[in-house]
N, C-alpha and C positions, 0 to 999 in steps of 0.2 A: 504493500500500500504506500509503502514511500514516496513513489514515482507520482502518484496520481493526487489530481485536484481532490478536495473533502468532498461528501457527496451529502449535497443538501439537502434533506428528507423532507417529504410533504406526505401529506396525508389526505386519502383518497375519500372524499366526504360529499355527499350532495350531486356525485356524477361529475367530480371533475378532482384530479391533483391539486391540491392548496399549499402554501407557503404559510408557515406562521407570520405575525407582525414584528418579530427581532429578529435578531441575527442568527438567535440559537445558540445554542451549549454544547462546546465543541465533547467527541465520543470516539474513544483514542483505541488504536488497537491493543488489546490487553498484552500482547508476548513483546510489541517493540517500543509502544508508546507513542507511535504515529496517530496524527491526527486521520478518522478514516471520516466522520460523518458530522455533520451538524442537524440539527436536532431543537423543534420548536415548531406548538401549536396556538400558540397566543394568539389571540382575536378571531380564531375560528367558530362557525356558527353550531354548537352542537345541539340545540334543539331541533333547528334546520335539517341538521343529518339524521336525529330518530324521527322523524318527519316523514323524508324518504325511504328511509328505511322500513317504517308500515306501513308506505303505501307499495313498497316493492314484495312484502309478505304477499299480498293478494298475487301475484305470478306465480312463487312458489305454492302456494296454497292452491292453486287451480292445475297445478302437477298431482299423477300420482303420486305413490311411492316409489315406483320403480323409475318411472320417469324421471324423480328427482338421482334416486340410484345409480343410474344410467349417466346420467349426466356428471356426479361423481365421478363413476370410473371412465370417463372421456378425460375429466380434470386432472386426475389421479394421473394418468398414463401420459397428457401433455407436461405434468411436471416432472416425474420421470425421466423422459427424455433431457429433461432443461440439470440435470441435477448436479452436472460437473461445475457451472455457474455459479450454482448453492455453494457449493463444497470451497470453491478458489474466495470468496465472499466469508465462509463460516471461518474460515482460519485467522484472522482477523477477532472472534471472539475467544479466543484461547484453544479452541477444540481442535485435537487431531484427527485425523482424517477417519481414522475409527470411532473417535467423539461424533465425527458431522454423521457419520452413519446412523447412530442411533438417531439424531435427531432428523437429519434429512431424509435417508430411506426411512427410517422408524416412523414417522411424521405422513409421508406420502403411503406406505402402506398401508397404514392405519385407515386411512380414505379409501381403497380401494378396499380393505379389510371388510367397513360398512357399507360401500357399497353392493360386494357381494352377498354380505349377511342379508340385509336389508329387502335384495331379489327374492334370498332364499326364503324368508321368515315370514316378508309382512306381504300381506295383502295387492295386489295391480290398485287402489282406490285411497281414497284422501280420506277416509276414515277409519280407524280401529276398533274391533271390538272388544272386548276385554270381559273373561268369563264367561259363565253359560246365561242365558236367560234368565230370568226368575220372573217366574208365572205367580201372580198376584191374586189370579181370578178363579175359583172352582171349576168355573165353566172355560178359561182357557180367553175368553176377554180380553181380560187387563192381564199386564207381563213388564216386564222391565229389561233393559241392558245399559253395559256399563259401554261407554264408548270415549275414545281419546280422540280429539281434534289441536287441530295446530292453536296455540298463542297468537294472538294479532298482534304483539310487538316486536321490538328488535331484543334482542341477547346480546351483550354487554360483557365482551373477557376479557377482561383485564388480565394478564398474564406476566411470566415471568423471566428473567435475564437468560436462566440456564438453559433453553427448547427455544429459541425464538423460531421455529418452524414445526416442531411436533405441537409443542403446545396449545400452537395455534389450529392446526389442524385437526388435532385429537376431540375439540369443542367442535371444529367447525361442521366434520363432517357430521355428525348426529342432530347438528342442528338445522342443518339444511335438509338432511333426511325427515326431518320433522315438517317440516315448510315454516322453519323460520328464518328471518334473517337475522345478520349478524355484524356486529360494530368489534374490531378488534384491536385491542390497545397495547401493543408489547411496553413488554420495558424498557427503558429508554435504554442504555446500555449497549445493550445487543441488536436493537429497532431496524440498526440498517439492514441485516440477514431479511427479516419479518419482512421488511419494506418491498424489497427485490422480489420476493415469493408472491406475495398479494400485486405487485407490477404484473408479474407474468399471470398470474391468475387471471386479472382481469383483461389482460391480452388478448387472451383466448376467446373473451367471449362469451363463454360456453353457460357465464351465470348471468341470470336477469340481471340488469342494470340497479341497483341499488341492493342485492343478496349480500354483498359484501364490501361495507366500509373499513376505513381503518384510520386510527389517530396515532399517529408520532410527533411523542410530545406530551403533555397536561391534561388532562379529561376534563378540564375547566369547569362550567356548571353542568357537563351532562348528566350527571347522577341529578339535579334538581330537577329535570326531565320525564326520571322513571315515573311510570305507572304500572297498575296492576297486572297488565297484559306482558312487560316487559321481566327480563332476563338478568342478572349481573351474574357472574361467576367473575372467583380471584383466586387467583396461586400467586404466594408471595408470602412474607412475614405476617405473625396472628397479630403484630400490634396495628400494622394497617388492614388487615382482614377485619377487623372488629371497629376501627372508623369507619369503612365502607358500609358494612354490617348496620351498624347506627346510624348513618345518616338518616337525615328527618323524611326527606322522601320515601327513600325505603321502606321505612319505618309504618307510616300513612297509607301506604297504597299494599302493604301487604307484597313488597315486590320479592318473586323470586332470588336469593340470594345463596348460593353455594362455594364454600370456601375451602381450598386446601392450604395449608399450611405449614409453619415448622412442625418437625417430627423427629424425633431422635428415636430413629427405629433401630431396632436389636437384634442382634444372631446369637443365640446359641448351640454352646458344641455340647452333645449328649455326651453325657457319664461312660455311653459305651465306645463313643468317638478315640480310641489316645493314638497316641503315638503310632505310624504306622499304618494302622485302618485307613482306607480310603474316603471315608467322611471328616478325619481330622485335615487331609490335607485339601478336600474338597471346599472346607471352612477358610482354612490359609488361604486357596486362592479368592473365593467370594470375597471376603476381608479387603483383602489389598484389591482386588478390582472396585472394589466400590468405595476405595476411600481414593483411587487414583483415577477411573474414567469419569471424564469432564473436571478433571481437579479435584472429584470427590461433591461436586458442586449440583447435587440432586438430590430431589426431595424422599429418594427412596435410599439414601444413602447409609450404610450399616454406622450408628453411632456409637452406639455401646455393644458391647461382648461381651458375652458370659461365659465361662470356660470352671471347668472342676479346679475348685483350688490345686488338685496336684498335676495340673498339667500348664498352669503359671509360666513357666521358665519355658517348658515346651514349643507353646506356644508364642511367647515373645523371639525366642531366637527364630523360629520357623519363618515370623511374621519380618522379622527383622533382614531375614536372609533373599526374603520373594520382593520387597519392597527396594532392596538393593539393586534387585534388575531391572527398577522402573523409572529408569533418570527421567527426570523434564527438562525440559529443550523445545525452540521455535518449534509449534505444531505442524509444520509441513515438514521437517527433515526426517528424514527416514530414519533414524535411532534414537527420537524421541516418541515416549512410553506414555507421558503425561503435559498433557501443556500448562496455560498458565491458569488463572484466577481472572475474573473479568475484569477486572480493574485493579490498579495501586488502591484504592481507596477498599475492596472488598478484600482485600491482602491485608491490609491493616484493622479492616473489622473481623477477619479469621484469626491475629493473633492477639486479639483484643478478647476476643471467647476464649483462647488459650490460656489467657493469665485467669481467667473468671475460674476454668476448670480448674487450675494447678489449686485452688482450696480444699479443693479433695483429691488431688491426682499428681503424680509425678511425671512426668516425662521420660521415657525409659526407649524412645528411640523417636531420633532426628531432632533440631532447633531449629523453632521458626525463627529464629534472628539470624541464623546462617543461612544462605541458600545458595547452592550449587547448582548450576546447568549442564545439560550436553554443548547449548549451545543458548543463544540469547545473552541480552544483558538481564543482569537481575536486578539491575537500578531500573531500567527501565521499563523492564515486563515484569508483572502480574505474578511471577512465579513463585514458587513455595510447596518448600519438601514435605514430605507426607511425617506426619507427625503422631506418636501411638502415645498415650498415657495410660499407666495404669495407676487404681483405688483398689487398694486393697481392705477397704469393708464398707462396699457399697450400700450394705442397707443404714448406716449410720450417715449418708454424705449427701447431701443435696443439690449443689450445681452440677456434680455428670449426670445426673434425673433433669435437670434445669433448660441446661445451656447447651444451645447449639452452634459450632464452630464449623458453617458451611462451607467446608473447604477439606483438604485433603489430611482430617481428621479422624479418630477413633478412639475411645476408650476400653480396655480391656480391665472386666472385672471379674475375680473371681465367685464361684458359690458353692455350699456345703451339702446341697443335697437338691432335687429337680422344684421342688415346691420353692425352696427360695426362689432361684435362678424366674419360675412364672411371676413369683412375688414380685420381683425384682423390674421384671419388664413392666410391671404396671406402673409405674413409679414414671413413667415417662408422658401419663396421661393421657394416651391415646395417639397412634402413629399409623402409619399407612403400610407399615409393611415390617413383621419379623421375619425369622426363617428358623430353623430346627434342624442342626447335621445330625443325624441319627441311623443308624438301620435294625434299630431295635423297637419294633409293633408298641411295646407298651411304653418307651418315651414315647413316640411320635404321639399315641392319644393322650397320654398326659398334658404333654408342652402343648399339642393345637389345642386344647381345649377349655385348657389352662389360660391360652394368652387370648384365644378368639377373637372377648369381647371388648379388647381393648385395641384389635387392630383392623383394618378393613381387608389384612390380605395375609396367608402364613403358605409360605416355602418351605416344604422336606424336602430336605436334602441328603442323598445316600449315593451310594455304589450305583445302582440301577438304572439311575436318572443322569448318570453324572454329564454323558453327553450329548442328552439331548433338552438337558431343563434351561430355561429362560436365564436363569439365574436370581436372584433376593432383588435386584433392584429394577428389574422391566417390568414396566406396567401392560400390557395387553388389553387392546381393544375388545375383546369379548368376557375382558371379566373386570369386577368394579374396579375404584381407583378412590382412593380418599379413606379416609379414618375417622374416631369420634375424636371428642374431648378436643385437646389439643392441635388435632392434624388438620381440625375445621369443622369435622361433623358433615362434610359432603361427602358427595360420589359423583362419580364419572362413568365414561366406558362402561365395561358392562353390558355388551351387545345392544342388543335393541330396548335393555333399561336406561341405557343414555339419550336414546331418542325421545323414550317419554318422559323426561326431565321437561321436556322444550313442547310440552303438550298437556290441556285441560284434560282430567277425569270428571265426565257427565254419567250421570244417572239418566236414561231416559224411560218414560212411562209412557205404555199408553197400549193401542189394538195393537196385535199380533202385525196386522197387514201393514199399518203405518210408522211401529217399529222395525220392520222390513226394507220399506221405502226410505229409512232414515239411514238403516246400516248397508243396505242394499246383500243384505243377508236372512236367506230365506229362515222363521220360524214358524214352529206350531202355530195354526192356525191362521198365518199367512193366507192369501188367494192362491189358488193352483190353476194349472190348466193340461188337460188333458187331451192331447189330440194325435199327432206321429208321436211312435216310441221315442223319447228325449234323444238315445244311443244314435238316431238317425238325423241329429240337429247337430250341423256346426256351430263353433260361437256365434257366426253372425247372425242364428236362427233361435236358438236356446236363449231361454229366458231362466232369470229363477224364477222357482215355484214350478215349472214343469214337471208334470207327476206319471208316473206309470205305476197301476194298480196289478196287479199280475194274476194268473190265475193260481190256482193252488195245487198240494202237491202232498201225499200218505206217505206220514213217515211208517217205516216195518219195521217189525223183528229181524228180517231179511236186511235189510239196509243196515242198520247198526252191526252187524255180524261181520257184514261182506265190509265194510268200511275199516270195524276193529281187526279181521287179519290184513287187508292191504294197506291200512297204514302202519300197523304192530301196535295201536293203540289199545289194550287189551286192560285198561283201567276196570277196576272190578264192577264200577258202576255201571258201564256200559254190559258187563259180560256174565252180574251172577246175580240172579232176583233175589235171593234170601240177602248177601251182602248189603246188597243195594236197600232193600227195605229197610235196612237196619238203620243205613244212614239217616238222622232228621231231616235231611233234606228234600230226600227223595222216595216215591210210593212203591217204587220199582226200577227195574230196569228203563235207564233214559239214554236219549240220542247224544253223540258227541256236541260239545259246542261247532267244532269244525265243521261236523256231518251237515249242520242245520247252517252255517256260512255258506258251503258248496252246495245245499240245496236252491238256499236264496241265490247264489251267483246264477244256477243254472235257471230259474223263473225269470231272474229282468236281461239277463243280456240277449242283446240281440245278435245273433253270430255271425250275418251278413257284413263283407267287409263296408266301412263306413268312417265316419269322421271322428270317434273313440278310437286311440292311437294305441292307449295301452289303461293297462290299473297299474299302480305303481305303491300304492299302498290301504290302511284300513286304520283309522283312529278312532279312539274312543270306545272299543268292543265291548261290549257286556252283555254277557248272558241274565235275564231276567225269570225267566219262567220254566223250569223242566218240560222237556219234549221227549213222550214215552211212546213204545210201537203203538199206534192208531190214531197220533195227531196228524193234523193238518196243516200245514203251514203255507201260509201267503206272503207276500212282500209288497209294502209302497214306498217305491224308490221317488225322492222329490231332490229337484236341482238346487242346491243350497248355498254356493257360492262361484261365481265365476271370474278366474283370474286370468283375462289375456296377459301373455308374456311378451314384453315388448322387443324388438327387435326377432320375433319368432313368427313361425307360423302357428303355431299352437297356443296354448294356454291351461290353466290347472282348471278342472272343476272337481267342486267338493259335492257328496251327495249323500245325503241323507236316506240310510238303509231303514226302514222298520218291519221286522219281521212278526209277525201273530200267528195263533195258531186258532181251532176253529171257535174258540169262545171271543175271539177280539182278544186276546190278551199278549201283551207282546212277550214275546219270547229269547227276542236280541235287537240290540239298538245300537247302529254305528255311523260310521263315515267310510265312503267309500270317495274314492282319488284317481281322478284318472284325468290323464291328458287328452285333451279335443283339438283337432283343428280348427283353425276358423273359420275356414270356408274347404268345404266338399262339393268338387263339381259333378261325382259322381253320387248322387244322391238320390234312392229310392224309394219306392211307395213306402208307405210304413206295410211291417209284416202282420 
């Protein structure tokens, strides 16, 4: 960055790049101390921008799901391509090329992660349903459903130095999957990465005009803005987490607010981990990767250790000797392990927590007042050696429970038996992430169950796993993200629970039929229509509520016989009438549950080739009623949800199986699944 002009950051607000009113605050590369970026949003309009911002919701809101999905992984895959730009940009915030990976791919997968999910999970349509019905009425009348719709406002993330690309993303996609829009605020620090990503994003195109704003620089009055419809999430410090938290707007309107925060989360090594065993030194390396990748400068970063008092010494030479191999040095030279710290200023607030801890802790390897490189200056980069302290009698000590020293810190503490060691991690209040090196069944349920509730995420760690687990400090897209107490009390990610973060839960009441028309999901007592067999309708013809009433069909003693030897199902109920009798359940000998599935299949299908591609599965099975040689059984098969698949010729439909036998009584109740085309040119009478 030496060679080049600063890059004067504006902020994309209202459908056009804006300049702040000053000069800006210049934002220096953390490893050389070059000026990279200036920085300032002063006299920008931020009401203006949540303005546009919900009036650009109604685009996304007038997309599917998928459609929104879809368009994800269009974005997903245009930044991909772009991402050596990321990378030559990200070094510049300390990270090495392995650091920008987590953030950069880490960051765009994640997008494409949801988008995929997103195909597979939710519904082709802009509404969710959430739950079974709940019928209200004796007579089937009144009924209820829980349904999820989009937010009419913007979402608000405020985020933080360490990710200025995953973090952004990690919000963004689920909230666009949702059909909201989105105002994104990095931290200033690192802004210029964030700034370049949301440039090319909006390049492309590919998002409505106003889906995605962004501020660099000061959120000046936008928080006096929020209302109820609207969104803030924040990662960053709980003492500014709980200003935001409190602001008076907030406050009044009831507004969404979701906070991550500090976390001094924990590793422990099991009592059966020592020396040797492949979980002790599975611990060694977690330890030092997470107190050195990104500088140690992550919110899932290992703070404290717990380790058997007798393996003390052990473990400090071990940690001492792996930490040796991880010089820091300018982040793009190939034999640097660790880069810098994002700033001279966050280098002196890490050994500013280092003196806080030494009330309880020693220093027992490396000095933050020396510091050694491969390569860089260390006056003027950001850098700082990795630093281990040990407390030797942590339940007596307060700042290693207290103080977090975000940077390429840890404390090692020891403990006298596994209850302390859970005792112990709770002392931190609630964090987002421990882990457990163990390969012994009865830690691993003690410690997860032990720590559970005081963390939002626990990593076992063993032999088995060793190389294919994530590791203590990845957070993953398909499963939560955040912690109680302390770490903030939100959540994140979490597959398609992050999307409904960014969406109303309604109760709605009312007829079957106009409950239907609300969710566009056939229920009891809906309309039907009965005319060509459904199996013979493409999507462009099938309707829900399309029903086929079927004729019926004698189950026999013969049928149960010939089924129990060719499938070897020889269950005693099906095969011995005294047995059977015995059973409370049953009056005699009864039919398979399966016998009475392959009967039903054999009544509604229609076997003529047609626009039914395939079955591909059955949810919800339950058998309700015993079927003994002389029943009867029927099926109303009703079209119950239809999902075209976009960019396909096909799409899913769900169908409501109800099987009865000759009294009306149902006898099994499911869902059948099956892919349709959308259009069949070869299309025949009904049979």
């Amino acid at each position: 960055m030496t060679d080049q002009t600063p890059i004067r950051l504006k902020s994309y607000l209202s459908g056009e790049w804006q300049a702040g009113s000053s000069d800006g605050k210049e934002l220096r590369d953390a490893a050389t101390g070059e000026v990279v970026a200036l920085i300032d949003a002063a006299g920008l309009d931020m009401g203006e921008a949540l303005d546009h911002g919900r009036q650009a919701g109604a685009k996304l809101r007038a997309m599917s799901f998928h459609e929104r999905a879809l368009m994800l992984k269009a974005l997903g895959q245009e930044l991909m391509a772009q991402k050596d730009d990321f990378h030559a940009l990200s070094l510049a915030t300390g990270a090495t090329p392995k650091d920008g990976w987590v953030d950069i791919e880490g960051g765009i997968g994640t997008m494409l992660g949801y988008a995929s999910k997103a195909r597979r999970e939710l519904p082709n349509t802009r509404v969710l349903t959430e739950g079974d019905v709940e019928p209200l009425a004796r007579d089937g009348s009144f009924s209820a459903q829980h349904i999820l719709t989009p937010l009419q406002g913007v979402a608000v993330h405020i985020n933080a130095y360490n990710f200025p690309c995953w973090g952004m993303l990690e919000k963004l996609a689920p909230t666009l999957i949702a059909g909201m829009s989105a105002i994104v605020k990095p931290a200033s620090q690192t802004a210029y990465l964030t700034e370049l990503m949301v440039r090319r994003i909006i390049a492309t195109g590919l998002l409505p005009e106003g889906a995605l704003q962004l501020i660099c620089g000061s959120v000046g009055d936008l928080l006096d803005h929020m209302t109820g419809q609207d969104v803030v999430t924040f990662t960053g410090s709980a003492s500014t987490g709980q200003k935001l938290r409190t602001h008076p707007a907030i406050i009044a309107n009831a507004t969404r607010f979701t906070m991550e925060a500090d976390s001094l989360n924990a590793s422990i090594l099991g009592p059966d981990a020592t020396p040797g065993t492949p979980e002790f030194d599975l611990f060694i390396r977690e330890v030092a990767a997470e107190m050195t990748v990104k500088a140690g400068q992550k919110c899932t970063a290992i703070r404290r250790a717990f380790i058997p008092r007798a393996q003390v010494l052990a473990v400090r030479d071990a940690l001492a000797e792996r930490l040796a191999k991880l010089p820091a040095g300018l982040p793009g030279d190939a034999g640097t392990r660790m880069g810098a710290l994002s700033s001279l200023d966050q280098r002196e607030e890490v050994r500013a927590r280092i003196r806080d801890l030494q009330a309880d802790a020693e220093i027992v390897i490396g000095d933050p007042a020396q510091v050694t490189t491969l390569t860089g200056d260390p006056d003027r980069g950001a850098f700082l050696n990795p630093v281990v302290l040990y407390c030797d009698r942590p339940g007596a000590a307060q700042a290693v429970h207290d103080v977090e020293a975000f940077g390429p810190v840890a404390t090692l503490m020891p403990y006298d038996d596994l209850d302390q060691a859970v005792a112990l991690t709770h002392r931190g209040k609630g964090s987002l992430v421990a882990s457990v090196f163990t390969d012994d069944p009865r830690v691993a349920e003690a410690a997860v169950l032990g720590i559970a509730p005081f963390h939002g995420r626990v990593l076992i760690g063993n032999r088995a796993s060793a190389k294919t687990s994530t590791g203590h400090g990845s957070p993953l897209y398909m499963l939560t993200h955040g912690g109680p107490g302390r770490a903030g009390g939100g959540e994140e990610l979490g597959g398609i629970r992050g999307v409904k973060h960014f969406m109303q839960r309604t109760a709605v009441q009312g007829t079957p039929r106009l409950l239907s028309a609300v969710t566009g999901r056939w229920t009891e007592g809906a309309d039907t229509r009965a005319d060509t067999h459904p199996f013979r309708k493409s999507l462009a013809d099938l309707r829900i509520g399309d029903q086929l009433v079927t004729g019926t069909r004698q189950v026999t003693l013969d049928d149960i016989e010939h089924f129990a030897n060719f499938t070897g199902d020889t269950f005693y109920a099906h095969m011995d009438e005294d047995a059977a009798r015995a059973n409370p359940f049953f009056e005699g000998r009864v039919a398979h549950g399966y016998l009475i599935v392959s009967f039903a299949a054999g009544l509604f299908v229609q076997p003529d080739p047609g626009p039914v591609l395939a079955n591909y599965g059955v949810d919800n099975l339950r058998f309700l009623t015993p079927v003994n040689p002389g029943d009867t059984l029927g099926v109303r098969l009703t079209c119950k949800e239809i999902n075209p698949r976009e960019g396909a010729d096909y799409g899913e439909v769900r169908w409501d199986c109800q099987v009865t036998n000759q009294k009306e009584e149902v006898v099994a109740q499911y869902d059948v699944l099956t892919m349709v085309a959308k259009t069949w040119p070869q299309a025949q009478p009904a049979a």
